[in-house]
Each structure stands twice: as structure tokens, then as C-alpha cells.
FINU-134277 format. One line per 2 residues: number of its first residue (from 0); their letters; for each residue x, y, z of C-alpha. Coordinates in Angstrom, 1 decimal, always signed. Layout:
NUM	A	X/Y/Z  ...
REM end
This chain:
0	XX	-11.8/+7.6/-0.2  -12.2/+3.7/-0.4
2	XX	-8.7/+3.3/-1.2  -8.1/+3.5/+2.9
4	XX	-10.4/+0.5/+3.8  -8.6/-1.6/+0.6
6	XX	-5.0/-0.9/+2.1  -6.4/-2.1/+5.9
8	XX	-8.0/-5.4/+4.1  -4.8/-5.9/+2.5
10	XX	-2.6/-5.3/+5.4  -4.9/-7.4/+7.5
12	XX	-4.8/-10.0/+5.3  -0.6/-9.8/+4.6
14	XX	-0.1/-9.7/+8.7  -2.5/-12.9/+8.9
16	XX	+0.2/-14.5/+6.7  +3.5/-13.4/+8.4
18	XX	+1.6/-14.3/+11.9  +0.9/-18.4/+9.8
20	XX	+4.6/-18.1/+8.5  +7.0/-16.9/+11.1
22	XX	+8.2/-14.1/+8.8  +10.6/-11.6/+9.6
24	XX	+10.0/-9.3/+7.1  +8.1/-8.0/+4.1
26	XX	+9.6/-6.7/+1.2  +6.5/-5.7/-1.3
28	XX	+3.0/-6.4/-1.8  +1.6/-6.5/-5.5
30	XX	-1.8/-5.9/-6.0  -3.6/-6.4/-9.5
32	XX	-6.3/-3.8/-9.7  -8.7/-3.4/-12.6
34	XX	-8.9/-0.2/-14.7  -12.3/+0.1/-13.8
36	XX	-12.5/-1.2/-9.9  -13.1/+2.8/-8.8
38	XX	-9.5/+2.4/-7.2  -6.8/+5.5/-7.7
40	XX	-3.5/+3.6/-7.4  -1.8/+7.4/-6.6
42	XX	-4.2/+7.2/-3.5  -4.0/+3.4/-2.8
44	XX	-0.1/+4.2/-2.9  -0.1/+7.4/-0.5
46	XX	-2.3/+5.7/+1.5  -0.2/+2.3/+1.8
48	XX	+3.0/+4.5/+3.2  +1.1/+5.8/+5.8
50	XX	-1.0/+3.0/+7.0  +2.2/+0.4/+7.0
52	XX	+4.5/+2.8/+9.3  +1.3/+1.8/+11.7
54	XX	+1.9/-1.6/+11.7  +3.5/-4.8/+13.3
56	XX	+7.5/-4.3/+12.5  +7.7/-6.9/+9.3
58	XX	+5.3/-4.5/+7.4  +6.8/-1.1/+8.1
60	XX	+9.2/-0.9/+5.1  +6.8/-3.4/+2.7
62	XX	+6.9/-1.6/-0.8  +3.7/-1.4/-2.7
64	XX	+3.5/-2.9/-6.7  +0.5/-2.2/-8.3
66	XX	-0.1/-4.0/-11.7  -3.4/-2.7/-13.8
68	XX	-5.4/-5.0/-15.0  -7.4/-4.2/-18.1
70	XX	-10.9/-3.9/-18.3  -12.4/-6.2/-20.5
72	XX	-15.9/-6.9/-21.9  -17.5/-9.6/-24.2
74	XX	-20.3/-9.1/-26.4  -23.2/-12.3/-25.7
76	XX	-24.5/-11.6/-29.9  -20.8/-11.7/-31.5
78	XX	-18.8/-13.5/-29.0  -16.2/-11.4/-29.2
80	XX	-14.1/-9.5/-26.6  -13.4/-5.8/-26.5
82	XX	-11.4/-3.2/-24.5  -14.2/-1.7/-21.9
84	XX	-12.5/+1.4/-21.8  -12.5/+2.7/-25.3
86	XX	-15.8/+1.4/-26.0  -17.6/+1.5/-23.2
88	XX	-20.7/-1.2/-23.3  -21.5/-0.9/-27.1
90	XX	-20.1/-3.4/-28.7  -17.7/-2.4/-31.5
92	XX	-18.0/-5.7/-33.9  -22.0/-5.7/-33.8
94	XX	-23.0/-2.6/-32.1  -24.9/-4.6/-29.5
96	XX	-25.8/-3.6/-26.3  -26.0/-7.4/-24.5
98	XX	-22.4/-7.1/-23.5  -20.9/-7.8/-19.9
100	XX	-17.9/-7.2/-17.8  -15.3/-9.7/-17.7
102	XX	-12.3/-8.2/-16.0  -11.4/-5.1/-15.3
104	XX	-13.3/-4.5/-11.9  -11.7/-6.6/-9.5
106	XX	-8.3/-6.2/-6.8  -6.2/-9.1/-5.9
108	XX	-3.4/-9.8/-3.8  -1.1/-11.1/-6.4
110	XX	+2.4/-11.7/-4.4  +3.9/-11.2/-1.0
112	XX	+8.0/-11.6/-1.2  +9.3/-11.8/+1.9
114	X	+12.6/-11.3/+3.3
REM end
């Protein structure tokens, strides 16, 4: 479960801020995570409340958002861009194989509100 070591990096990285800020309080985190980044957001979110009620005070009630970002592949012989997960890496347009990732794999930390 890789979704425990992403929640630490996060929380690592949001306590880094509220240490730079002088904030009192965090009200939400939201991540962007790709449809194909191998992250469960049911586990990222059950392991988020237990690992914040571990932390410094401004953290323990920070709510998790997590917005899915869709996984999205273009074709190098058509130029065109398709949806990864209904078509996997054949391109539908040209049926060509030469086709690469574009999104869809990645986590980001997208907001921090604070309170």
C-alpha cells in the first residue's frame, strides 16, 4: 500500500508550509491524482484520517479533496489525443501503436485553504 508513503509526502510537504506561514490551521488539502497513477483514492482517504490525527495541531482536522485527473494519451502518427482508459495504447483514429502517456499518471498538491 503506497497510498501511506503519498499521504506522509503530502503531510510533510503541507506542515513545511504552515511552519513558512505561521498558520493556525488547515482546513482541506486537494490533491489531483491521475486515473492511472496506481493510487486508490478510498485508501489514500482512509489513510489520510488516520495519519493527520498524528500530526502537529493545524493538521489534525484538515479534510482531504481528491480531484481525478483523466488519463490521457496522444498518438505520435495521427496527432491526435485519446482517453487512455478506454483504449488503452492502440490508438483509436489510426490503430497505431506509437502512442504515449500524457496525463493521467501523476499526483499534485493542488490547494491548501487555511483557516
Amino acid at each position: 500500500m503506497h497510498e501511506l508513503g503519498t499521504v506522509f509526502y503530502v503531510l510533510d510537504r503541507v506542515e513545511e508550509l504552515v511552519q513558512e506561514n505561521h498558520l493556525e490551521e488547515v482546513g482541506s488539502v486537494t490533491l489531483e491524482v491521475g486515473e492511472v497513477s496506481g493510487i486508490i483514492p478510498e485508501y489514500l482517504t482512509d489513510c489520510w484520517k488516520w495519519a493527520v490525527k498524528k500530526r502537529t495541531k493545524p493538521l489534525q482536522n484538515a479534510e482531504l479533496k481528491i480531484e481525478k485527473l483523466e488519463a490521457v494519451t496522444y498518438c505520435q502518427d495521427c496527432e491526435k489525443t485519446y482517453p487512455t482508459m478506454k483504449y488503452a495504447k492502440i490508438c483509436p483514429y489510426c490503430k497505431s501503436e506509437r502512442t504515449y502517456l500524457v496525463t493521467g499518471n501523476e499526483y499534485n498538491i493542488k490547494e491548501i485553504e487555511a483557516r
